[in-house]
N, C-alpha and C positions, 0 to 999 in steps of 0.2 A: 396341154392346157385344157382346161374344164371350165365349162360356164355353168355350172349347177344352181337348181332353181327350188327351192321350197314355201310352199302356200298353206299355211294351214289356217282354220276357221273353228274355232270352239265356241258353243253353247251351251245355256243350261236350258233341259228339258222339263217339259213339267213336274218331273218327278224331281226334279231338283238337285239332279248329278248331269254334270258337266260333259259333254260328247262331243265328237269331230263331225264337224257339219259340211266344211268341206275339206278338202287338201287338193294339191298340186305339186310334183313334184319332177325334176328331171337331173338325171346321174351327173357327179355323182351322189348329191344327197336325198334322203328315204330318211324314212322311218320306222320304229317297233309300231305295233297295234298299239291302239288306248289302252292303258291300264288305271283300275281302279288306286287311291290314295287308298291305304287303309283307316277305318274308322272317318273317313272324308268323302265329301262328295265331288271332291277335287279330281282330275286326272294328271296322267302321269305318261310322258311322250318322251322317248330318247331318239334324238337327233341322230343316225349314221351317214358317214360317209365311207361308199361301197368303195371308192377308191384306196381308204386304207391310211390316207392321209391329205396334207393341203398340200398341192407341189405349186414350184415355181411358174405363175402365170395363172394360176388359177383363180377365178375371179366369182365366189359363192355368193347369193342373195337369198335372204331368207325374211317372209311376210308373215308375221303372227297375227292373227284379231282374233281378241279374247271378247265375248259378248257379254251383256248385263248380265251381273251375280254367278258368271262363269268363273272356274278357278283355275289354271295349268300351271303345271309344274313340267320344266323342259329340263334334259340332262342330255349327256352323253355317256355310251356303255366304255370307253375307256377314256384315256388321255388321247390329245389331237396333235399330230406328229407335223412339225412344219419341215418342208422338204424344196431343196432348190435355190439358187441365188438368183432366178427371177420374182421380182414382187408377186403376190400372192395377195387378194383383197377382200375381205368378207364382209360386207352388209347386210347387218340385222332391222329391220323394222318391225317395232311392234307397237300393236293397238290395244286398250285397254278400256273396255266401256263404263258407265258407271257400275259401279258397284264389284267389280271384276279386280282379279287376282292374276298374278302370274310372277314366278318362282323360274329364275335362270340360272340353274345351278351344273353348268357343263366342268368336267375333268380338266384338268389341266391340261397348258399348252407346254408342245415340248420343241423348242426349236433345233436344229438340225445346225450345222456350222456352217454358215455361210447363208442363213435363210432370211427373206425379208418378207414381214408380213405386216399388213395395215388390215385393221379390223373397226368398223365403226358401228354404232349402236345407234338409233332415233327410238327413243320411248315415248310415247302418246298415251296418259289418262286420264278422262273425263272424272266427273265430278264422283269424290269415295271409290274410286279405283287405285288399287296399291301392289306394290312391285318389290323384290327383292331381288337383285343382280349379285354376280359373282363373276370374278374373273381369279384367274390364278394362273402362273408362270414358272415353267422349272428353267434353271440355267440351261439346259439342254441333255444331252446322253451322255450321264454324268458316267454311268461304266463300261464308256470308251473315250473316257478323257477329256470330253468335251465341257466346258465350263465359262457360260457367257460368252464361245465360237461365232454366233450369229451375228448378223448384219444390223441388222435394226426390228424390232417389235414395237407396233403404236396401237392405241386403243385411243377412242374417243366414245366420249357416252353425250348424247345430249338429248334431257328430258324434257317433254312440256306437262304441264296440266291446265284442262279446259283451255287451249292453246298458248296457254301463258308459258313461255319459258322462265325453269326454276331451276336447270342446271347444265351447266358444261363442260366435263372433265374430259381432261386428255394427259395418257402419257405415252411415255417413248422408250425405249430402252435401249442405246446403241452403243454397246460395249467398243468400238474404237473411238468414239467421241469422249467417252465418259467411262471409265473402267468400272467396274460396280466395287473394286474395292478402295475408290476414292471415297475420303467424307464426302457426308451428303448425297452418295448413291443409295448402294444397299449396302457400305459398310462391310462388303466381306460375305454377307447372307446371299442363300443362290436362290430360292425358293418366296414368290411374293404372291399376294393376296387384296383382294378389294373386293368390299363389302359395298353397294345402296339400299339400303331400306326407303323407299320412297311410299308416300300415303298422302291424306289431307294434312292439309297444314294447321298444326299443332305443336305444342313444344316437345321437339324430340331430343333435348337433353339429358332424361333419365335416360333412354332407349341408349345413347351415346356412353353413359356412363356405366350400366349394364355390359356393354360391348366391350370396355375397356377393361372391367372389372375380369370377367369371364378370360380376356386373353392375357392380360400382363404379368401374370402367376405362371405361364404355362412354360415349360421348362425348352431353351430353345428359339423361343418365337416371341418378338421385339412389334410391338402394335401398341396404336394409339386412333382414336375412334373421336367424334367430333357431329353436332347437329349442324346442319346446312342453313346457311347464312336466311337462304329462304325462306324457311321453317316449314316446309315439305317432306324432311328425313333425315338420316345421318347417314354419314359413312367410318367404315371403317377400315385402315390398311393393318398388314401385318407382313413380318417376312420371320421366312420357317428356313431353319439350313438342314433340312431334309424333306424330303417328300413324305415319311409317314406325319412329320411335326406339319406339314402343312395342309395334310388333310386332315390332321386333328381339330387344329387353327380355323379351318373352313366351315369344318362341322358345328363345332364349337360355336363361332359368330354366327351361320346360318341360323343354330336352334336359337338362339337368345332373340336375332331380331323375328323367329317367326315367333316366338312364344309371346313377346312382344307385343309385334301386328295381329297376329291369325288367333292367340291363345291356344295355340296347338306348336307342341315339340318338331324338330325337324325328324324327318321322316330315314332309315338306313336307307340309301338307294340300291337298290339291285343291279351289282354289276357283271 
C-alpha cells in the first residue's frame, strides 16, 4: 500500500511562459522536468508513477495551483495499470486563478481483473480561468482475455467557479451489477471516453456541436457531446471498441475543444 503525494505550483514569469514555482512530492508519484508547449508559452508536465502502477490500497493525492495567466498541460507517459482487489483511491485537486489554463489529458486507465478503483476530481476556477479534462477507460487486458473482469471503477468530477458550484459528474462502472453489454451500458463497446471543456460562462452550444460533428463520422466510435445546463462548458462522451479508435476519439475532441477555447490545435504528446 502506497500513500503517495504530489504538489505542484505553476506560474507565469515575467517573460510570459509559464514555470514550476514549487513542487512536493512523495513515492510513488514524481514527475518529468517542465517542458516547453511548442509555439506556446504553456508547459507540459507528465505525471509518473515509479511504482509502475495503482495497486490494491493505494491511496494517491495530488494538488495542482495554476497561477494568473499561467497555462499547464498535465499527461501521463503511458496508460495507468489498476492492480489489486483492494480499493485503490486517487484524489486530484486543482486550482485555477484567474486568467489560467490547465489541460488534463493523462492515457488511459487499464483495469486489472478484480481491481477497484475510486478516483475523484475538485476543480477550482476563478474569474476567466478555463480547463479541459479527460478521462478514458479500456475494458482491461484485453490480450489475455480479460474484458470488463474488474470490480468496480468510479470517477467523480466536481467543479466550482469563483466558488460557485457549476458541476457534478459521477460515474461507475461495475461489470457484475451491470454487464456493459446490457442496453444502456456500453452496448457491447469496451473502450470509453469523457470530455469537459470548462471556461466563462457563455453559450457553449456551437463548442457542443463542433464535438459532435468531429466524432459521429468516426468509424467505430458512438458519441454524443452536449452544453452544460450551467453554461460554464460542454461535455462530451464517446466509446471506441478499440484502443487505437479511442485515442483517435480522444485526440479528435481534445483538438476541437482546444481550438475552441485556446484557438491553438491540440498538441501530439510525447510518449
Amino acid at each position: 500500500m502506497n500513500e503517495g503525494y504530489l504538489a505542484l505550483n505553476l506560474v507565469r514569469d515575467g517573460g510570459g511562459r509559464t514555470r514550476l514555482a514549487g513542487r512536493r512530492q512523495c513515492y510513488p508519484l514524481t514527475t518529468t522536468a517542465v517542458l516547453p508547449i511548442e509555439d506556446e508559452d504553456g508547459a507540459l508536465i507528465y505525471v509518473q508513477n515509479a511504482a509502475g502502477s495503482i495497486f490494491g490500497g493505494d491511496r494517491l493525492t495530488m494538488d495542482i495551483t495554476v497561477g494568473p495567466k499561467a497555462h499547464l498541460c498535465l499527461s501521463t507517459p503511458a496508460a495507468t495499470r489498476l492492480q489489486g482487489g483492494t480499493l485503490s483511491i486517487q484524489e486530484t485537486s486543482i486550482s485555477v486563478a484567474e486568467g489560467g489554463f490547465i489541460e488534463s489529458i493523462p492515457d488511459f486507465l487499464i483495469p486489472h481483473a478484480g481491481a477497484r478503483h475510486r478516483q475523484v476530481t475538485r476543480l477550482s476556477l476563478d474569474r476567466n480561468a478555463g480547463a479541459i479534462l479527460i478521462d478514458t477507460i479500456a475494458p482491461g487486458r484485453v490480450a489475455r482475455g480479460e474484458w470488463h473482469d474488474y470490480t468496480f471503477v468510479s470517477y467523480r468530477l466536481i467543479a466550482t467557479v469563483e466558488g460557485r458550484e457549476i458541476l457534478i459528474d459521477a460515474a461507475s462502472f461495475a461489470p457484475e451489477e451491470a454487464p456493459s453489454s446490457l442496453a444502456g451500458t456500453l452496448g457491447g463497446e469496451g473502450y470509453v471516453g469523457t470530455l469537459f471543456a470548462l471556461g466563462p460562462q457563455t453559450d457553449y452550444a456551437p463548442l457542443a456541436k463542433e464535438l459532435s460533428e468531429c466524432l459521429e463520422h468516426m468509424p467505430g466510435v458512438f458519441a454524443g457531446a452536449a452544453p452544460l445546463v450551467s453554461g460554464y462548458g460542454a461535455v462530451a462522451r464517446f466509446l471506441a471498441n478499440d484502443a487505437p479508435r479511442l485515442r483517435e476519439a480522444t485526440h479528435s475532441a481534445w483538438d476541437t475543444a482546444r481550438t475552441h477555447l485556446r484557438d491553438r490545435p491540440a498538441r501530439i504528446l510525447r510518449k
